[in-house]
N, C-alpha and C positions, 0 to 999 in steps of 0.2 A: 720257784716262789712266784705266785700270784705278782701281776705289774698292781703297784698303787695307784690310782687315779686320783687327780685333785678335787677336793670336794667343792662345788661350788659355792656352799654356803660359807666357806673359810674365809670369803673373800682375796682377791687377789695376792700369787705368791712372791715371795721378795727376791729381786735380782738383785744383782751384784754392787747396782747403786740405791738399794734403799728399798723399801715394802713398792712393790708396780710390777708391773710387765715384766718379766725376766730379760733384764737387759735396756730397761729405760723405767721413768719415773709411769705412776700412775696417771692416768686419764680421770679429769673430775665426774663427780655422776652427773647425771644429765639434771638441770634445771637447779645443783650445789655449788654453782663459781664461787669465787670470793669475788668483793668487789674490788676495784683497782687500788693500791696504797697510794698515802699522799704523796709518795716519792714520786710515783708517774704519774701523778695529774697534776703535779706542778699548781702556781696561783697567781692570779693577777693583782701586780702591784702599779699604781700609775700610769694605766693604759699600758702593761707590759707583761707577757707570760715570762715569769721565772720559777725556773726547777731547781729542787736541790743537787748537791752530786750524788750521781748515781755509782760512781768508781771508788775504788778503792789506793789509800792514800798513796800505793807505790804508782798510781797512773796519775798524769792531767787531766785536770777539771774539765768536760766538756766547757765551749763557750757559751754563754747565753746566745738564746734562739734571734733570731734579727725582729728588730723593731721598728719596720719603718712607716714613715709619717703614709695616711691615708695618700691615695695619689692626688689629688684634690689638692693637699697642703704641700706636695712638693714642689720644691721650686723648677721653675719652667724654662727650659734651656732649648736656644735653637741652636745648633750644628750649623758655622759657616765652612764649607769646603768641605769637599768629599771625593778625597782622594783615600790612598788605602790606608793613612793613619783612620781617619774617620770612620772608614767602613770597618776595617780590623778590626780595632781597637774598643776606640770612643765609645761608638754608638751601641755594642755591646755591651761594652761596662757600664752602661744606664740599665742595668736588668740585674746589678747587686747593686744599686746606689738603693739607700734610705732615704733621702731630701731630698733626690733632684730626680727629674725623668724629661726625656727627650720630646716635645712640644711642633719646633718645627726647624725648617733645614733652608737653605741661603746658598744657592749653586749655582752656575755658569752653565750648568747642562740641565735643560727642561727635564730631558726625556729621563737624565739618571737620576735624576731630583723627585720626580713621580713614582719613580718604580722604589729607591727607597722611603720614601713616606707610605707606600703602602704596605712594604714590611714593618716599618716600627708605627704603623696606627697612626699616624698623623694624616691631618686634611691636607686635600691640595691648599684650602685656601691658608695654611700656614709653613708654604713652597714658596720662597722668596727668592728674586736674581739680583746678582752685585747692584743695578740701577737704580735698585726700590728699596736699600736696606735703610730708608729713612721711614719705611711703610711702616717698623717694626715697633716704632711708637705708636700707634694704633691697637698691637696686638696685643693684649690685656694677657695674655696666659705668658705670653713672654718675658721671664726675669733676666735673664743674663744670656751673655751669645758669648758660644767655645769657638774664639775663633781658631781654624787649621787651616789657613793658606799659607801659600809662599812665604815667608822670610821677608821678602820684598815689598810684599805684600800689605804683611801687619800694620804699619803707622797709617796707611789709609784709611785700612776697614777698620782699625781700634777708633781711629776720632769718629768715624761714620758712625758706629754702634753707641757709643760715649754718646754724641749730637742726638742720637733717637732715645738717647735716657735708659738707656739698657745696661746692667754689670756686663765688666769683660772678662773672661779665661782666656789667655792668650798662649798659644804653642810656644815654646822655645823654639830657636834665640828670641829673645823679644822683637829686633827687626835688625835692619842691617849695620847700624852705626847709634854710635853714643846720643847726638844730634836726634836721630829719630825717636828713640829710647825717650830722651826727656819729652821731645814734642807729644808723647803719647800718653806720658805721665799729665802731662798739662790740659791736655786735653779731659782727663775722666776726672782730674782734679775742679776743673771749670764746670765741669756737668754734673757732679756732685754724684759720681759714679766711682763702683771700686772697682781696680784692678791688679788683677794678677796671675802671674807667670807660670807656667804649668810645668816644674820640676818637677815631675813626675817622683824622682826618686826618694824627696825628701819626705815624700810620705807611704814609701814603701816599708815593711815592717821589719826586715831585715839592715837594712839602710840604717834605717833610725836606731835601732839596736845597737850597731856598732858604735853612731855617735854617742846613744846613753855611754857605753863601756869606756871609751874616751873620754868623754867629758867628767864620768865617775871619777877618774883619777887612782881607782883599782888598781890600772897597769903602770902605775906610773906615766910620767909625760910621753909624749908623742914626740919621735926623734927623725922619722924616714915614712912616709907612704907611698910605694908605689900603684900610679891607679893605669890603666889600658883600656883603649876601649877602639877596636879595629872592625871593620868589617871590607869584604873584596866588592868594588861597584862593579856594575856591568853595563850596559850601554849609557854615551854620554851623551844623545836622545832625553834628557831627561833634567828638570828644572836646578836640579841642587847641583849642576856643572856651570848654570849661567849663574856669573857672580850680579847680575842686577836683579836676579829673583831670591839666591841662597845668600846671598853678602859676604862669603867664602866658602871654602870646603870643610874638609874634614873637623880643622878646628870648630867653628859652631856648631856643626851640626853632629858630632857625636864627643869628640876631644869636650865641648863645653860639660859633659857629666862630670868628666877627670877633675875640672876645675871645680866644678858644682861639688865632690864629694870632699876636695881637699880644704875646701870653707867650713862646710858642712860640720867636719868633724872635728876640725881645729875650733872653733869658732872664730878664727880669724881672718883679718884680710892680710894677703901677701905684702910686703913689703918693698921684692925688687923679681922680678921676671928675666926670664933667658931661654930662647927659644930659637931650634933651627929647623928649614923646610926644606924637604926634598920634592921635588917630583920628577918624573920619568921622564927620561929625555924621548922624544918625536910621539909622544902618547896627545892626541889632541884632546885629548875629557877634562886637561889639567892645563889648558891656553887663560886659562880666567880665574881658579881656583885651584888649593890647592889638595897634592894627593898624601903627605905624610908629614907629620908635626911631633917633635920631639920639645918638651918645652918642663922646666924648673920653676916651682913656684919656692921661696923665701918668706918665711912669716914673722912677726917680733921677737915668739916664743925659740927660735931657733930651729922648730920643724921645716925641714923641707920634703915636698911633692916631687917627685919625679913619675913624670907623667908621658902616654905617647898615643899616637891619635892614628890613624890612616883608613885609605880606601883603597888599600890593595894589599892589604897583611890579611891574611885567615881570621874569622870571626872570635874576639875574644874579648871581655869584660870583665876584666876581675880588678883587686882592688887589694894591698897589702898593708896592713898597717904595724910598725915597729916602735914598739916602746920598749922604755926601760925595764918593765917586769914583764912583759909577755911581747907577744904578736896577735896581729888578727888578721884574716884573709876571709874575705866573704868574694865566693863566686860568682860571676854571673852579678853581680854587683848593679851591673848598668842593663840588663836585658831584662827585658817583658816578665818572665817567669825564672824558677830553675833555681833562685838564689839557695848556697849555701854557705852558711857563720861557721867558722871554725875558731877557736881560741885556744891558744898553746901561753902554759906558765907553767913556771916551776913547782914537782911536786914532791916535797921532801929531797932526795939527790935523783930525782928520775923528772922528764919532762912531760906532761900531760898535756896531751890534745883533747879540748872538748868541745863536738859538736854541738851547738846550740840548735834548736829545732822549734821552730816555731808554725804557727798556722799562718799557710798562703791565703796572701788575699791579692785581689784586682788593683795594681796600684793605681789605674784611671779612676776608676771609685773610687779610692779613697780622695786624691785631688779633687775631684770632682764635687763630692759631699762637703770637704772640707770648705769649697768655695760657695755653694749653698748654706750652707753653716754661718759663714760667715756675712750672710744675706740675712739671715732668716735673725740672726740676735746682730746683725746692726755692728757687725765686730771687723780689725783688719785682718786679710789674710796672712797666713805665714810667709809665701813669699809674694810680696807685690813689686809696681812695679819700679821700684827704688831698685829690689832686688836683681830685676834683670840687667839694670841700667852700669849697674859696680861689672857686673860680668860684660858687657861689652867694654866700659874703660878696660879691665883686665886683660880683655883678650887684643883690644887696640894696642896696648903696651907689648903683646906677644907678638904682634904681627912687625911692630917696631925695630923690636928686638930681632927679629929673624933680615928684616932688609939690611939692619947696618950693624948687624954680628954683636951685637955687645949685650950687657946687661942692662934693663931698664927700670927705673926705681920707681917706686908710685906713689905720690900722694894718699896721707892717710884720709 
């Protein structure tokens, strides 16, 4: 039998998905597109591109596309200190921030202070050294200064910046002691300047999450959280072993999240503290500061924190929360990235684990913008610096507690 050939004028035969190409859709004829739907051209509403969804109801909604202010309108932040928070971190995260963008930089070292300003586009002539940070009232593009120095640091260069009329973003701990704490509050209160504290976490999306779920009252009250937050130091070469630069160890400087999350999600303050320290016998990194912090927080509601802090336990962050109808454990709770929400309740006689999943974001950005934000509409921050000042009382009552063995109670 004769082979059939396909007629050309039949136009194209039908594959297996549909009239086209045997084996895929047809190709338009040449010069016949359609034009695009208004699905994908989306429309601007208030200076903002918004699309409808494009998915289907069993997926999540894309988010809307970012909107942010012209560079021109953002607010203008210089970078004091530029060590690896700053370099890692910070200065990075001004390249998802919508309000705010990196302007100019405030360093002890000329030469590393030039070489970054010419990665992030900034002029030398807004390269400033610790001497001159009174120059900074002159610099018109400059709204607010991220300060990232020492520890020890902070209460100088906050009234310095405060005195040049500048907002402050101030790294945690806020500075070494309660004393300083208020002297720096006083300071930006005098110069009619805001400030605030850079817990980073409280504006991470997972973080917050867990305190909506909490605070919701869904699970029932909150009975038990345990939070950790460890990591191994390695040479004691290095600022956060001198208690005149770090104003101790491991407690503020990473132990303060455990405290930070156990506020956070209670909304309350502790009512009585208990706290013991270890460190390593003949290890010289831990002559002035310390290396392992086990510590109890007590709240009105009857929740207690059990909490544990070190610099020489394996790296870990996590954070557990027990209530009466469920549990929550979000991973990675206190580190940079990686967070994951889990919630376990009862489902009919069977127990149900369910991952919550959310979209990552930059939690520097988010602080960040947040503190522009609250430049830009005239508004206070979420944590100012009131808020620093309760976590140093807190942690002085920890330190208390640890020298002469007992519980210490706190003033509400």
């Amino acid at each position: 039998m004769p082979e059939r050939r396909p007629d050309p004028a039949a136009g194209p035969a039908a594959g297996p998905h549909g009239p086209g190409t045997p084996g895929g859709p047809a190709l338009p004829a040449p010069g016949r597109a359609l034009p695009p739907a208004p699905v994908d051209l989306g429309r601007v509403a208030e200076g903002r591109v918004e699309f409808e969804n494009w998915k289907g109801e069993a997926d999540r909604p894309s988010p809307p596309p970012p909107a942010p202010l012209p560079p021109a309108q953002r607010v203008g932040f210089a970078v004091m200190g530029l060590g690896r928070l700053a370099l890692e971190e910070i200065l990075p995260a001004f390249a998802e921030c919508g309000l705010a963008r990196p302007v100019a930089l405030v360093s002890g070292r000329p030469e590393k202070a030039r070489a970054v300003a010419a990665q992030h586009g900034i002029g030398r002539e807004h390269v400033y050294g610790y001497d001159d940070i009174h120059r900074l009232r002159d610099d018109p593009v400059v709204r607010a200064v991220y300060v990232v120095t020492p520890n020890g640091l902070h209460r100088d260069h906050v009234r310095a910046v405060a005195a040049a009329g500048k907002h402050v973003l101030c790294e945690k701990p806020m500075a070494n002691t309660p004393d300083e704490a208020r002297d720096m509050i006083a300071a930006c209160r005098d110069a009619g300047v805001k400030l605030m504290v850079a817990y980073r976490c409280q504006y991470e999306p997972f973080n917050r999450e867990a305190i909506r779920l909490v605070r919701s009252g869904a699970l029932g009250a909150a009975r038990l959280i345990e939070a950790s937050n460890t990591q191994v130091q390695g040479t004691g070469a290095q600022w956060r072993h001198r208690a005149a630069l770090a104003g101790g160890g491991a407690l503020p400087d990473i132990g303060l999240y455990c405290l930070n999350a156990a506020r956070a999600v209670l909304g309350e303050e502790p009512v009585s503290v208990f706290a013991s320290i270890v460190n390593p016998v003949g290890d010289a990194r831990y002559a002035e500061v310390e290396e392992t912090v086990a510590f109890t927080l007590r709240f009105p509601s009857g929740a207690i924190a059990q909490c544990a802090t070190s610099y020489g336990a394996h790296e870990s962050k996590d954070m557990r929360i027990r209530l009466e109808k469920g549990s929550i454990e979000l991973e990675n709770a206190f580190a940079y990235r990686g967070q994951r929400l889990r919630v376990a309740r009862r489902a009919g006689d069977n127990e149900a684990v369910e991952e919550v999943r959310l979209g990552a974001k930059n939690q520097f950005a988010l602080e960040i913008d947040h503190f522009a934000e609250c430049i830009l509409r005239d508004a206070a921050p979420r944590t100012p610096g009131e808020e620093g000042l309760r976590y140093h009382l807190v942690m002085a009552a920890l330190y208390r507690s640890a020298r002469e063995g007992v519980p210490v109670r706190l003033e509400s």
